[in-house]
C-alpha positions as CSV (number, residue, x, y, z in Angstrom):
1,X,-29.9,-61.2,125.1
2,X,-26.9,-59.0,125.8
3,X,-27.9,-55.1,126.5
4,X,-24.9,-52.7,125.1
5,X,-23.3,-50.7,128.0
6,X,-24.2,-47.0,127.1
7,X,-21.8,-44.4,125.8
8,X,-21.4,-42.8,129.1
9,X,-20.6,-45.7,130.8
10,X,-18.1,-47.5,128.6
11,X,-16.3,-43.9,129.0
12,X,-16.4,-43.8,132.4
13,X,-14.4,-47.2,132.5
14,X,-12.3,-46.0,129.7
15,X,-13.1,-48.9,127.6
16,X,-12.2,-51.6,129.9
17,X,-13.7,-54.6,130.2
18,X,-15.4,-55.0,133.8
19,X,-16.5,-58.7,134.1
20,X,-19.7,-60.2,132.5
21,X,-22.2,-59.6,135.9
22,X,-21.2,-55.7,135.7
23,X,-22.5,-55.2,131.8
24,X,-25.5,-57.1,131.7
25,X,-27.9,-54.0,133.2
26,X,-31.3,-54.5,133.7
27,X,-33.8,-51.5,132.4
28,X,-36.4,-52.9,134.2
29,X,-38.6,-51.4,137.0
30,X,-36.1,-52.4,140.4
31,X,-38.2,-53.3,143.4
32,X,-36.4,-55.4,146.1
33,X,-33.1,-57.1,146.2
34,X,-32.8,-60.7,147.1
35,X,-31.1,-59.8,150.1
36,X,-30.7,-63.3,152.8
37,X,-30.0,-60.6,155.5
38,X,-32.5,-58.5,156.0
39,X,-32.1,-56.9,159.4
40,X,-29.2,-57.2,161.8
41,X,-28.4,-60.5,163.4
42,X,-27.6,-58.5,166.8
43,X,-30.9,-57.7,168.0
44,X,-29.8,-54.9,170.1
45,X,-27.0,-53.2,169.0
46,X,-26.1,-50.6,171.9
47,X,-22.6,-49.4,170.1
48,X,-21.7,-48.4,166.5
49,X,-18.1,-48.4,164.5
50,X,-18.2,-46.5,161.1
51,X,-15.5,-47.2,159.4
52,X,-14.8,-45.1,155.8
53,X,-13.7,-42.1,154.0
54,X,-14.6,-38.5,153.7
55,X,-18.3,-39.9,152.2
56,X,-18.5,-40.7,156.3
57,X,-17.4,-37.4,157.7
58,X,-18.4,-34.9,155.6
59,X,-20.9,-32.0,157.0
60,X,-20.2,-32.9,160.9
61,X,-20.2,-36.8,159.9
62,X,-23.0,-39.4,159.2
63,X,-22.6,-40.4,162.5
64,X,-23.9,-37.7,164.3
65,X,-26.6,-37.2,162.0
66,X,-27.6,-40.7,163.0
67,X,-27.6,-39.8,166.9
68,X,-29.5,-36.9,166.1
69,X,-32.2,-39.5,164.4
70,X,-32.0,-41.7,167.4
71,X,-32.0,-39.0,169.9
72,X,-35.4,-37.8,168.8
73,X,-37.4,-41.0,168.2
74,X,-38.2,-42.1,172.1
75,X,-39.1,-45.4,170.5
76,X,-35.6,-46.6,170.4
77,X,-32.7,-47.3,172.9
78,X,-30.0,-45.1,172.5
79,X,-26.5,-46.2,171.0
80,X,-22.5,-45.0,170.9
81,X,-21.5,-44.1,168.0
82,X,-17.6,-43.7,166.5
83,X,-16.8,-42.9,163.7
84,X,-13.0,-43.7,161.9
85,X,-12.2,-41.9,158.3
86,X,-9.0,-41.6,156.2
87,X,-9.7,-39.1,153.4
88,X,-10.1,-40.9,150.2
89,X,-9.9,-44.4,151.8
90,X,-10.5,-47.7,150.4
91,X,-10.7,-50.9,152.5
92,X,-7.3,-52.1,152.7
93,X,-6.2,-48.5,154.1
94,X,-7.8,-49.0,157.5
95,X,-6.6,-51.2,160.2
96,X,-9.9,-52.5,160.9
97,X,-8.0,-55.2,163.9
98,X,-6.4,-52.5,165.6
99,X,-9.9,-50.5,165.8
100,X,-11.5,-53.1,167.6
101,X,-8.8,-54.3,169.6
102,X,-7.5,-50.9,170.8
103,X,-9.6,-50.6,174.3
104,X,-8.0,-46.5,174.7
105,X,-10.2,-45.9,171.5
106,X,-13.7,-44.5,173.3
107,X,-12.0,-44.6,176.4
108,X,-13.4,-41.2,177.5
109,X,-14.7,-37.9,176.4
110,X,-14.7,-34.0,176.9
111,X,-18.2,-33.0,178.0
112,X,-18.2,-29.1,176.5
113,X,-21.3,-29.1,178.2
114,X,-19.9,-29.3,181.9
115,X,-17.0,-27.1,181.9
116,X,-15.1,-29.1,179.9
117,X,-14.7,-31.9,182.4
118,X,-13.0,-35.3,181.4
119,X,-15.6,-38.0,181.5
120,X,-13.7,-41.8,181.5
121,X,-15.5,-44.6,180.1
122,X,-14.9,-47.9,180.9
123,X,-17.2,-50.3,178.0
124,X,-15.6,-49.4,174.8
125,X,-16.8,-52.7,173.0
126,X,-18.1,-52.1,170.1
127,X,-21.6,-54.3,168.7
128,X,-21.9,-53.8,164.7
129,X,-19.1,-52.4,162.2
130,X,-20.4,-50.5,159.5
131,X,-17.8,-50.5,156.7
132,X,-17.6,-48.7,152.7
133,X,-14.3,-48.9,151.0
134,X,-14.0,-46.0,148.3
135,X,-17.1,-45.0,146.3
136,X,-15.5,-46.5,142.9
137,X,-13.7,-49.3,144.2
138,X,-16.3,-52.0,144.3
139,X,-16.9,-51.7,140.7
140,X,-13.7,-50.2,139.1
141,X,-11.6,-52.6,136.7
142,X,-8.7,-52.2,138.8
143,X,-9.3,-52.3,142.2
144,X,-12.7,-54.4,141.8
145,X,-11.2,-58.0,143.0
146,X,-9.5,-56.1,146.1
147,X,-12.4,-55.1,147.3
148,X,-13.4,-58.3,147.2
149,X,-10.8,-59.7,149.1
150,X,-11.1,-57.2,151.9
151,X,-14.8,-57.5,152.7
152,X,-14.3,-61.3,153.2
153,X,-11.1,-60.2,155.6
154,X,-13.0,-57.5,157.6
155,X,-16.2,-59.5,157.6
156,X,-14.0,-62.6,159.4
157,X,-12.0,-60.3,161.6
158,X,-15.2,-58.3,163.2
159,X,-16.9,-61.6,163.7
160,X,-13.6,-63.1,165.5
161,X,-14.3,-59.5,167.8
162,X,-17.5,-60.8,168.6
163,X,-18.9,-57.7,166.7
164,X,-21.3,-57.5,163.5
165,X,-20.0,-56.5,160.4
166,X,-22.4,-54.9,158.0
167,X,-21.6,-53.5,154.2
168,X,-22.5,-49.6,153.3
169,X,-23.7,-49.3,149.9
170,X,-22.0,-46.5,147.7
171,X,-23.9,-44.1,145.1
172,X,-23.8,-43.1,142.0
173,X,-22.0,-39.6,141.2
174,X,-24.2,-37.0,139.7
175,X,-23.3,-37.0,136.3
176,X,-23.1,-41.1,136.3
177,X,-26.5,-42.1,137.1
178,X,-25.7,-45.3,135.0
179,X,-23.5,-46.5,138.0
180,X,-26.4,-47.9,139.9
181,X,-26.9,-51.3,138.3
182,X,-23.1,-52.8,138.8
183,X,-23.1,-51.0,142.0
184,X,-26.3,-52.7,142.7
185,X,-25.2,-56.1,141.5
186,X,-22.0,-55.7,143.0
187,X,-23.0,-55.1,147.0
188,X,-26.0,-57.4,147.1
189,X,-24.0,-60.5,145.9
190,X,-20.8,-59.2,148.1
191,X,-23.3,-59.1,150.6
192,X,-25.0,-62.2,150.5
193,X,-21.7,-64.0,150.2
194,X,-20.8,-62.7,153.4
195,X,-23.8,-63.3,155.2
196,X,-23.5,-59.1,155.9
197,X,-26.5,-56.5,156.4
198,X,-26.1,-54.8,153.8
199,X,-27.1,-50.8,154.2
200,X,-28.7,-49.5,150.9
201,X,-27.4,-45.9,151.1
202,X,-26.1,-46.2,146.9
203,X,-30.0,-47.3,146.4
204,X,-32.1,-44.7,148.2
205,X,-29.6,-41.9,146.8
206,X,-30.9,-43.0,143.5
207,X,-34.5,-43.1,144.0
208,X,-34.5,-39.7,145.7
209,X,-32.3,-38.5,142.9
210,X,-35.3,-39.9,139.9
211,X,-38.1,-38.3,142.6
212,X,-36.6,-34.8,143.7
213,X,-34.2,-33.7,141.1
214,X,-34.3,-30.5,142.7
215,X,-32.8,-31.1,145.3
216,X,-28.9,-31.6,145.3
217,X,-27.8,-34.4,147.3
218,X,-23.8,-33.7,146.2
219,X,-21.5,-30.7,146.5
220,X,-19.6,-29.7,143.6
221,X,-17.4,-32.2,142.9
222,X,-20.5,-34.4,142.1
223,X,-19.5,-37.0,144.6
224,X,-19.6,-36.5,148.0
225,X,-22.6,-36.0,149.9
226,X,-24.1,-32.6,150.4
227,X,-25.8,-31.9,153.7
228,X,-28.6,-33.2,152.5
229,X,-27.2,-36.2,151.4
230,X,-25.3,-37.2,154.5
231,X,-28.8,-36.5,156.5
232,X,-30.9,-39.2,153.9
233,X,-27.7,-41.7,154.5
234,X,-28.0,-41.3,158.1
235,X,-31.7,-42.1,157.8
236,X,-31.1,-45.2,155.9
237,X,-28.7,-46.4,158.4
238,X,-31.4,-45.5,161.1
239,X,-34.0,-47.1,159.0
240,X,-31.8,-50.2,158.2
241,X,-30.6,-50.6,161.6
242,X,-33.9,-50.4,163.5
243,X,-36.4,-51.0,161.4
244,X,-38.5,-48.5,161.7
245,X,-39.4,-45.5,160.0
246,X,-38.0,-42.4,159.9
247,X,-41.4,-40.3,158.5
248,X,-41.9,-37.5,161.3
249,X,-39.0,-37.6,163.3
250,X,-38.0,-33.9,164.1
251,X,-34.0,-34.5,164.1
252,X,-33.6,-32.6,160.5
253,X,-29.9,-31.0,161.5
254,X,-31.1,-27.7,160.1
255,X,-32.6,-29.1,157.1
256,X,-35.5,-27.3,155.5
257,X,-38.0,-29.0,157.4
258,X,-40.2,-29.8,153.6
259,X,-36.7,-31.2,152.5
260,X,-36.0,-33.5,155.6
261,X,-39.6,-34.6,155.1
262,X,-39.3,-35.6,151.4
263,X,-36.2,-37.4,152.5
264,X,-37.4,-39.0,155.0
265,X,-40.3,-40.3,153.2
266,X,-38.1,-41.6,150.4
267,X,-35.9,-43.0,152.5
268,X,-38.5,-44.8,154.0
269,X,-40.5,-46.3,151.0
270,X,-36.2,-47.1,149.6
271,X,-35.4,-49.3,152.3
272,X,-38.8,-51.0,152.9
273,X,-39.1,-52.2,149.2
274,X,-35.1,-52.6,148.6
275,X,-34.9,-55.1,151.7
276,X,-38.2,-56.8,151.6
277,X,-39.5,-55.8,155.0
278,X,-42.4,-53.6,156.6
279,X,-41.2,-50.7,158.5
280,X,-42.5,-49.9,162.2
């Protein structure tokens, strides 16, 4: 039996059709996808490439977020991290060759903690590419099949740079909570086509959304991530990347420590049930 698309939702794609798998939604109790990658194929990833949008950099960038998660749990190595963001970007924007084939970007760094001193660094290979295209596209009637087309091309092109390419889940916005379920059914089938990892960010965004609907995970534009947000998308990284939980680690970024906490939690119970797989 077909289930009607809602009112908000049919608006929100302005009455375009968006393909048979988008429209049949489940209302159903969601507990864990049928992922066939679960964790990453690289055992031991010691460097990092984020490539995205503005949903990657905002408040001091997911990125840094995640090394402050890393830096404080002495249970796990310790890994480079760059991050690469064109405001508003989708997938075919970025020049994802040129990133990993470009051996000047990473080549050094300004230590501000040391007088400034130029510090030259010789291994800029990169392990693991996490990549999102814009929040919309995977799912939007006209840029849908593009997005298609450029996972498959970035997915090829990071395995020919002996790297691993994984697939960031979007979110729903704020005021379209109905997103979730093509979102949903869009990234784990993209994903499973592709043999990625995918990292449930769009997911754990919506359970902590149904849980703590006091706390804002958006700024005002309903979209992008508040500081909060970014922190719980860091975590699910973490938690996606390594396995292990992020419950009690004290890298909060200035979070209220009872926020970070519930997030962390969340996060925690998200990714264990969404990918099928016990957390250390």
């Amino acid at each position: 039996m077909k289930i009607p698309l809602s009112k908000n939702l049919k608006q929100f794609f302005s009455h375009r059709s968006i393909g048979l798998p988008l429209i049949l939604i489940s209302f159903s109790v969601f507990s864990s996808a049928n992922l066939d990658i679960k964790s990453p194929v690289n055992a031991k990833i010691e460097s990092l490439m984020l490539v995205g949008n503005s949903f990657f950099y905002y408040n001091n960038s997911l990125h840094n977020h995640l090394g402050n998660l890393i830096k404080n749990d002495p249970d796990v190595t310790s890994m480079r991290r760059r991050s690469i963001t064109i405001s508003g970007a989708d997938l075919p924007w970025h020049d994802i060759e040129s990133y990993l084939s470009n051996e000047q970007i990473g080549s050094f760094r300004i230590d501000t903690k040391n007088n400034n001193k130029y510090v030259p660094n010789s291994n800029t290979k990169i392990d693991a590419v996490i990549f999102m295209g814009c929040s919309l596209c995977p799912i939007h009637p006209d840029t849908k099949d593009t997005f298609q087309v450029y996972v498959k091309r970035y997915s090829e092109i990071i395995r020919e740079k002996n790297a691993e390419p994984m697939l960031f889940m979007s979110w729903p916005y704020k005021n379209k909570p109905e997103m979730i379920n093509p979102l949903r059914n869009v990234f784990v089938d993209t994903a499973n086509k592709n043999n990625l990892l995918l990292i449930p960010a769009g997911e754990a965004f919506h359970d902590f959304n149904k849980s703590y609907p006091e706390i804002d995970l958006y700024t005002k534009d309903l979209r992008h991530p508040s500081k909060e947000g970014t922190y719980l998308a860091a975590a699910v990284v973490f938690a996606t990347l390594y396995g292990k939980a992020t419950a009690g680690n004290p890298g909060i970024m200035n979070l209220d420590p009872e926020v970070a906490h519930k997030i962390q939690r969340s996060v925690d119970k998200t990714v264990s049930e969404f990918m099928g797989i016990t957390l250390r």
